[in-house]
C-alpha positions as YAML, in Angstrom:
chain: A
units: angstrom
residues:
- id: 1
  name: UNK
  ca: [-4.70, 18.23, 2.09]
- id: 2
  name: UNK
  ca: [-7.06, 17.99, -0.82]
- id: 3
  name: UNK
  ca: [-9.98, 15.47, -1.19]
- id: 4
  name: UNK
  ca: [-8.17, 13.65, -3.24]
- id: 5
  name: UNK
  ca: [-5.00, 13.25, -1.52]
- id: 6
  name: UNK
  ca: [-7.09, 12.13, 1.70]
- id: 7
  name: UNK
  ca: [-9.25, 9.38, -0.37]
- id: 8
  name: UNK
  ca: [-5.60, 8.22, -1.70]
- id: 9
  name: UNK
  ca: [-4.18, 8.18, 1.78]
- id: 10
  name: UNK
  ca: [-7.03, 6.59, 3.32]
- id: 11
  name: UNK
  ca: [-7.38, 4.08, 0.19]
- id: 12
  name: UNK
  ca: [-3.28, 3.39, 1.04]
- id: 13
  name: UNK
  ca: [-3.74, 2.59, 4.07]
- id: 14
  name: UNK
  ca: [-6.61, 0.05, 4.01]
- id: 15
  name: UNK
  ca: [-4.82, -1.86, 1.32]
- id: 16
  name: UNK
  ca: [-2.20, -1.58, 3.56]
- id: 17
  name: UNK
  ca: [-3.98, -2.98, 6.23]
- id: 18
  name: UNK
  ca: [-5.00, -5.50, 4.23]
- id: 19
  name: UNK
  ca: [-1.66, -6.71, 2.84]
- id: 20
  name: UNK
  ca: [-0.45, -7.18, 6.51]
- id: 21
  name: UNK
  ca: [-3.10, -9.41, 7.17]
- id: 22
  name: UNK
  ca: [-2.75, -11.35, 4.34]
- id: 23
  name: UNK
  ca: [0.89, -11.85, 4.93]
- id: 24
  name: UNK
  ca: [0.75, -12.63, 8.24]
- id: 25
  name: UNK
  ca: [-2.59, -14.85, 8.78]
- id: 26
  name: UNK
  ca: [-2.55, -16.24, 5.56]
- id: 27
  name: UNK
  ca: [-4.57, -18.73, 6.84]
- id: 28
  name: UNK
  ca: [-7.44, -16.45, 7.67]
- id: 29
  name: UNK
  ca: [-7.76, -15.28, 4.21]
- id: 30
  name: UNK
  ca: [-7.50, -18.72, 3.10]
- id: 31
  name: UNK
  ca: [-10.79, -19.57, 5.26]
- id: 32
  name: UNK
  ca: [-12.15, -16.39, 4.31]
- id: 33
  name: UNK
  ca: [-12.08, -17.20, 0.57]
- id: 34
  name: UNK
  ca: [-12.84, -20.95, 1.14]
- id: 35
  name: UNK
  ca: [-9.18, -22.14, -0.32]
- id: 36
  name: UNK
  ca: [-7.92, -25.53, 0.50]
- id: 37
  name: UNK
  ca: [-4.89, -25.98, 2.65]
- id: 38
  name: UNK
  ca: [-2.10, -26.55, 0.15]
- id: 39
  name: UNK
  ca: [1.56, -25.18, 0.25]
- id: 40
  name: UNK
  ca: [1.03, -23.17, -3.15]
- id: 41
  name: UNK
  ca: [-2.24, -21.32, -1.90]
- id: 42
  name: UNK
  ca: [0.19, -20.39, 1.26]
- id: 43
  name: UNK
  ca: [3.09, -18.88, -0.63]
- id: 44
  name: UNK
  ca: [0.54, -17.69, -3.36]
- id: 45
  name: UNK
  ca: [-0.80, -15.55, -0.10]
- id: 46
  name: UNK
  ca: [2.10, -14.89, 0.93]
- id: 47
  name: UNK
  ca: [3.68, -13.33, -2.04]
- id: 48
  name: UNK
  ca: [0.06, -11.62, -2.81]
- id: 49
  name: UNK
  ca: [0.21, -10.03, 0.55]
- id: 50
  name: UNK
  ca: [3.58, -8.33, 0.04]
- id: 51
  name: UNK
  ca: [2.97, -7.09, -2.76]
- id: 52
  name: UNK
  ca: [-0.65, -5.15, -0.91]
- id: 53
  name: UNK
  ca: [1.65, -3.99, 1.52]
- id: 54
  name: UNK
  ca: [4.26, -2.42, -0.86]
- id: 55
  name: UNK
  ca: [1.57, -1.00, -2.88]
- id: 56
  name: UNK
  ca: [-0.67, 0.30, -0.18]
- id: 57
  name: UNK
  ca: [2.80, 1.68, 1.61]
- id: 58
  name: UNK
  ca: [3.93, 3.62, -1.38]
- id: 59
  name: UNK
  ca: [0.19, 4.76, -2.27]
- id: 60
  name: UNK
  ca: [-0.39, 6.60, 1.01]
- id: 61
  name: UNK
  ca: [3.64, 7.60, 1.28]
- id: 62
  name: UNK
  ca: [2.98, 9.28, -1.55]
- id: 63
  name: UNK
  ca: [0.01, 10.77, -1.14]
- id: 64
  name: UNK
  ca: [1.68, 12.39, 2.59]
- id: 65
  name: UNK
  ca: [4.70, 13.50, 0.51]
- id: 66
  name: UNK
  ca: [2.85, 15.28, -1.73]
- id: 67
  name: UNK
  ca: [0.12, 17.39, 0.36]
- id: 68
  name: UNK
  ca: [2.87, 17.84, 2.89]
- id: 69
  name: UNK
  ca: [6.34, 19.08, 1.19]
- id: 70
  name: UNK
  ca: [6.32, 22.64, -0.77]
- id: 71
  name: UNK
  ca: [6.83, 22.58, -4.33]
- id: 72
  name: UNK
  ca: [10.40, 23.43, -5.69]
- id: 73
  name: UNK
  ca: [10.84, 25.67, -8.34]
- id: 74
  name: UNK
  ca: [13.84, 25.20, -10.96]
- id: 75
  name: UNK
  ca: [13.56, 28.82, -11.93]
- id: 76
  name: UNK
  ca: [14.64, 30.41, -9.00]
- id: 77
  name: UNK
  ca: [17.55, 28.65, -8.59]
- id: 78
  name: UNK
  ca: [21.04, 30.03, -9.63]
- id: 79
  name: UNK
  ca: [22.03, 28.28, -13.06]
- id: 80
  name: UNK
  ca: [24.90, 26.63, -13.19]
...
């Protein structure tokens, strides 16, 4: 695995991490940041939250996929 591959798995990950804790203690975040309670800020975290997870899921499943599965090459195969 190259450097960079590792920084963009462990980069993944964290944002990862930090999606899942924004969706599911949305109110922790919203103390954390100093928000007031309100039903918009909640689905506002909510919806933020998902979309950290997605992106931090798909950054470091990437990032595996690539340093881990061997290249294929079109030119060797039989044409057809």
């Amino acid at each position: 695995m190259t450097p960079a591959n590792l920084i963009f798995t462990i980069v993944g990950i964290a944002v990862l991490i930090a999606g899942l804790i924004t969706l599911l203690r949305p109110s922790l975040v919203r103390a954390l940041f100093g928000m007031k309670d309100s039903e918009p800020a909640k689905h506002g975290l909510l919806i933020a939250g998902m979309m950290l997870a997605a992106f931090g899921t798909l950054l470091a499943g990437f990032a595996i996929g690539y340093s881990t599965v061997k290249p294929l090459d079109m030119n060797l195969g039989a044409s057809q």
